[in-house]
N, C-alpha and C positions, 0 to 999 in steps of 0.2 A: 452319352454326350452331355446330356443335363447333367451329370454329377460333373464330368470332370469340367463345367462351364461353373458351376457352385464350390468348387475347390480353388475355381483360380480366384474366383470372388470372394472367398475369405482370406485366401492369400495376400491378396491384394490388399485387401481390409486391413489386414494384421499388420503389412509391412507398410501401408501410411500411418496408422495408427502410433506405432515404432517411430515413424520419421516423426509428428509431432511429436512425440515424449523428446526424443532426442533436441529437438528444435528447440523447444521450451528449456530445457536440460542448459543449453549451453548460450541463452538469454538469460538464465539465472543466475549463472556464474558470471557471467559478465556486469549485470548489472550491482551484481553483490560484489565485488573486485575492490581492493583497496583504491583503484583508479579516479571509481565514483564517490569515493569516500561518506556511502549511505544516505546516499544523492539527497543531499540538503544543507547546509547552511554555511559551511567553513570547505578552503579547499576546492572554490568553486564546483561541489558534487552534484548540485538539481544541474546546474547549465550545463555541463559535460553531460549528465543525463537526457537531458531534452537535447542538443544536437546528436545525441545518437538515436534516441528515437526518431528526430526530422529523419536522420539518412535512410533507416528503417524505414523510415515509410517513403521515403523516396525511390529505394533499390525493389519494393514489393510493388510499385507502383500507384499506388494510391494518390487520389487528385485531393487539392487543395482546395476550402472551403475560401480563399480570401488573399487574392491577390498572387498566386504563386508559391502563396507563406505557408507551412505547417502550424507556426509557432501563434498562440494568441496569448500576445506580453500583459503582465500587469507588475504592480506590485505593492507590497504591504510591510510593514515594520514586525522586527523580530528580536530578540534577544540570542546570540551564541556566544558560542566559547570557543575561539581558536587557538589559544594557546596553553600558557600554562595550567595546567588541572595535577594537583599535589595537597595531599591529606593525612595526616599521620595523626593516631588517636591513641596515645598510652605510648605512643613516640614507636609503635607500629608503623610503615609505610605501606598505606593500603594500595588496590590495584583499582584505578577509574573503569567502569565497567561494573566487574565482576565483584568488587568489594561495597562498593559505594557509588552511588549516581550524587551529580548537582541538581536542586530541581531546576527545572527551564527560566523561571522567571529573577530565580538567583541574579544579586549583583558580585561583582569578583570582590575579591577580599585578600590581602596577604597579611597573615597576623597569626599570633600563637596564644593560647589562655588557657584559662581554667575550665572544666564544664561543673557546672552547677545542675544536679538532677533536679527536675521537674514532677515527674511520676515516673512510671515502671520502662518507656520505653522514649522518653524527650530527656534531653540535656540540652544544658545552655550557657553559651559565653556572651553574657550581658554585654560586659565591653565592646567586644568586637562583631557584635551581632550575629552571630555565630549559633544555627538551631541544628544538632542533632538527634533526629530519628532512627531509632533502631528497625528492621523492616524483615518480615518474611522471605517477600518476594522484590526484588528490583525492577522497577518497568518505568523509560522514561517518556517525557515527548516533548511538543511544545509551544513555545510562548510569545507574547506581540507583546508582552511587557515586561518593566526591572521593577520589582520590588527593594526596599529599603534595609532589606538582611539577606543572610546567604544560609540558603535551609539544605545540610546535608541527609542525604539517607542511607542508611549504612545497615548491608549483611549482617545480620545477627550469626552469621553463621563466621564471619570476620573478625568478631575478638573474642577472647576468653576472658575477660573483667569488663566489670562496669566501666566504659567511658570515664577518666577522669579529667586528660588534658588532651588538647587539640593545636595541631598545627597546617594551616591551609596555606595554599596558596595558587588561587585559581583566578584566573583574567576570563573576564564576558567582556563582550562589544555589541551595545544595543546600536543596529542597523535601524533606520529610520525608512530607509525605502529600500527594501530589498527586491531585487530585480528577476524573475522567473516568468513561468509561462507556461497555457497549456498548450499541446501536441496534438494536434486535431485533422482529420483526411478522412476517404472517403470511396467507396468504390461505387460507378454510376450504375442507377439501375435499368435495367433495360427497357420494361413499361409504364412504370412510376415513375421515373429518379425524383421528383418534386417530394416526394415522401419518403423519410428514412426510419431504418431501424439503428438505433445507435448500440455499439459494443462499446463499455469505458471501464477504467481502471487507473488509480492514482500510480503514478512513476516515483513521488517522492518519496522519501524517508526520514528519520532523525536527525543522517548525520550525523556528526562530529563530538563526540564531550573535550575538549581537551585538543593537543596535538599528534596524540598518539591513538585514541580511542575513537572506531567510530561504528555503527551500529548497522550492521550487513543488510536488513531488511529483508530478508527472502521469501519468507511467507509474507510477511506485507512489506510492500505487496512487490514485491518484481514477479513472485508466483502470476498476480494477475497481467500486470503489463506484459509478461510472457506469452502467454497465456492470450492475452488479445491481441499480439503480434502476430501467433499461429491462423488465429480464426482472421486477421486481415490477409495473409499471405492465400489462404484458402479462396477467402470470397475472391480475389484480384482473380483468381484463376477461373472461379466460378461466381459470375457476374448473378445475381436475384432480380425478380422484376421491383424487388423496391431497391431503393439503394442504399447501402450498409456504410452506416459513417462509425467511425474510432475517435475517442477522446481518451488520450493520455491526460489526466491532471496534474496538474502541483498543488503541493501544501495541502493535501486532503489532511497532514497530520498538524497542521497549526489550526485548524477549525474547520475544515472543508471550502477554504480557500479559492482554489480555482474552480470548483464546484460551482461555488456561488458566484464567481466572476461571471463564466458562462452563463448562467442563466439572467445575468441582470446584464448583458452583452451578449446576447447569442450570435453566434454566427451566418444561423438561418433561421426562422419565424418557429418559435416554440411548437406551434400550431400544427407544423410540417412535421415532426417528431412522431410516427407510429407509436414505438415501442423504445425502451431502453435497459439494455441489461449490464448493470456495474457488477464485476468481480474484484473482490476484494480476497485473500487468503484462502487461496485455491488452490497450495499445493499439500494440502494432506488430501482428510477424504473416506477412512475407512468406517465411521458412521456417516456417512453419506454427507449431503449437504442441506443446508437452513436457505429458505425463501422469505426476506422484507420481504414485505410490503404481499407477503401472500393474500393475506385477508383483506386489502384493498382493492384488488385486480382477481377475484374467487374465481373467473371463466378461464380467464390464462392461467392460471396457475392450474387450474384442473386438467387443461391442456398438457403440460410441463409435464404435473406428478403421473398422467395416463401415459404419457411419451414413453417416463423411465418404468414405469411397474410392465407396457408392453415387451421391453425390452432390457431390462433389468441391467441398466448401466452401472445402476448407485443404491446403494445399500439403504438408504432413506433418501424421501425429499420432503424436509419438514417445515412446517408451518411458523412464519414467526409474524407479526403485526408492523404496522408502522415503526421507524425508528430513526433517528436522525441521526445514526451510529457509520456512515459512509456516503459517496457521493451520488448519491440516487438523491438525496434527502431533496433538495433544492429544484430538482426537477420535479417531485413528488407537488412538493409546495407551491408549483405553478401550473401543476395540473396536467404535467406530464406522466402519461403510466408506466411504471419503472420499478423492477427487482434489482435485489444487492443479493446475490448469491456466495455463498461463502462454504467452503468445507470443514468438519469435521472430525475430532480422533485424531490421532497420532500424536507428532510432539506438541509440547505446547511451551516453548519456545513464540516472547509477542516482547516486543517494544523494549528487545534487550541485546545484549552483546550477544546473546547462543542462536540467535537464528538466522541462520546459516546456509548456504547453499549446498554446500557439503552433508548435512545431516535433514534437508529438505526431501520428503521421498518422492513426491510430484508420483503417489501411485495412483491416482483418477484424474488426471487431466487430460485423459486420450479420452475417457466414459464420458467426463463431462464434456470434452469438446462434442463428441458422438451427439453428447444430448439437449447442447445448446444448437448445432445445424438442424436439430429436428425440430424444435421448437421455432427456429428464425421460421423454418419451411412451413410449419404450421399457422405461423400471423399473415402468412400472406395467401 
């Protein structure tokens, strides 16, 4: 009777485990969807983003910290590009994305010139301000400002001569107040609720180069805002004696943005905050995963890496220091105790056109959810 009582319990095991992958699976795809257009800047893609998250957390049930609202609005001035994005180098027509990025702070430009070499991998159209860098690797992001020239960066792997002559024609529109928000709920807990453990993860992305380009984000991060959809649809079902709040952010990639919003606005007294764990790039996985802020919190996190070695979810949990490299950071710096956990191994697909939903393996997010409920279960 104990065996076949231990077979239905890993059966069981096995096939919720399945239904988060699946869950997560099919929040990636959606949030990576040309619909969202790499939820950020042009294409209205964060605001489309954030009211599907409100509904998400309204259909999982999750209470609101503030009036009814999911949504905590702010906003902040940006630089994009919504329309035309056109580059031809040696009278090639390169591909925005894959050939060449603009960087973020670019001002638009339509003009043709000469490039004048500088060294081994700059060219420059003095006239029309016009900076050409040749580049390895392409990885964009972005910007609260316009600078006074238009800095292209170009695949070396994209021509076969020296750069000689250029012809652009790319439009930015510096936004002075751009309008987003974060995404914040809440499951009550049963003998605490005055104390939370918060789960968060940035919802935004790059966004748009252009009218035709736009930057799928999957690993970063819909992997995480997936990801902590799963682990809210969980606790709703399964209520803790603290109470487990979710913060979807905005703009983690214009400077940690709504990060910082919240913490100099919180919605409830820093004070009341237990614990907070941000996932940021949590759909790889097969060397395991990196712990911020390990060596500032040494008991928790001893807690954490004994969790996963008893039960060997994850192939590593390793050590990394303070870093103001995601949205823990600004909690950190008000004395909030907070990890940014992240995965790695696999592709390494970051802050470009190839990361993708489609080629995202999401093969540890069932281990880590596994080992972030034991952990929650272990702070309290």
């Amino acid at each position: 009777m104990k065996k076949l009582v231990l077979i239905i319990s890993v059966l069981l095991s096995t096939t919720a485990h399945a239904q988060d992958s699946a869950y997560i699976r099919s929040k990636v795809d959606t949030l990576t969807s040309a619909a969202f257009w790499g939820r950020g800047y042009t294409n209205n893609g964060m605001q489309k983003a954030a009211s599907f998250l409100q509904q998400q957390f309204a259909s999982i049930g999750l209470l609101s910290f503030d009036k009814n609202n999911y949504l905590q609005p702010f906003d902040f001035p940006v630089n994009t590009f919504p329309g035309e994005m056109q580059v031809s180098i040696n009278d090639k027509l390169l591909q925005p994305g894959k050939d060449y990025i603009v960087a973020p702070d670019a001002k638009g430009v339509k003009a043709s010139g000469d490039l004048v070499q500088k060294d081994s991998v700059t060219f420059v159209d003095a006239k029309n301000k016009i900076i050409v860098v040749l580049e390895n690797k392409l990885t964009w992001s972005v910007a609260q400002e316009v600078v006074d020239y238009t800095l292209i960066k170009v695949d070396k792997k994209a021509l076969t001569a020296i750069p000689t002559t250029i012809a652009a024609n790319i439009e930015n529109k510096f936004v002075k107040r751009f309008y987003t928000g974060n995404v914040c709920g809440y499951v009550k807990g049963t003998q605490y609720p005055d104390s939370v453990i918060f789960i968060t993860a940035h919802y935004d992305h790059l966004g748009g180069m252009g009218k035709n380009t736009y930057f799928p984000g999957a690993n970063d991060n819909a992997s995480g805002t997936s990801f902590l959809l799963s682990l809210a649809t969980y606790y709703a079902q399964h209520p803790q004696p603290y109470s487990i709040g979710f913060i979807c952010f905005a703009s983690e990639e214009a400077g940690l943005v709504g990060s910082k919003y919240f913490t100099e606005h919180p919605l409830i007294p820093l004070s009341r905050i237990k614990f907070l764990l941000n996932f940021d790039l949590v759909g790889t996985g097969d060397d395991g995963v990196t712990v911020v802020n390990a060596t500032e919190y040494p008991q928790a996190f001893s807690i954490l890496k004994s969790i996963n070695e008893n039960n060997h979810f994850l192939a590593a949990v390793k050590v990394r220091g303070k870093a103001a490299n995601s949205d823990h950071y600004w909690f950190t710096e008000k004395g909030v105790p907070a990890f940014f956990i992240y995965t790695m191994g696999g592709i390494a697909a970051y802050h470009d056109v190839f990361d993708k939903g489609a080629t995202l393996p999401l093969n540890e997010v069932n281990d880590l959810g596994a080992l972030v409920k034991e952990f929650v279960g272990k702070l309290q």
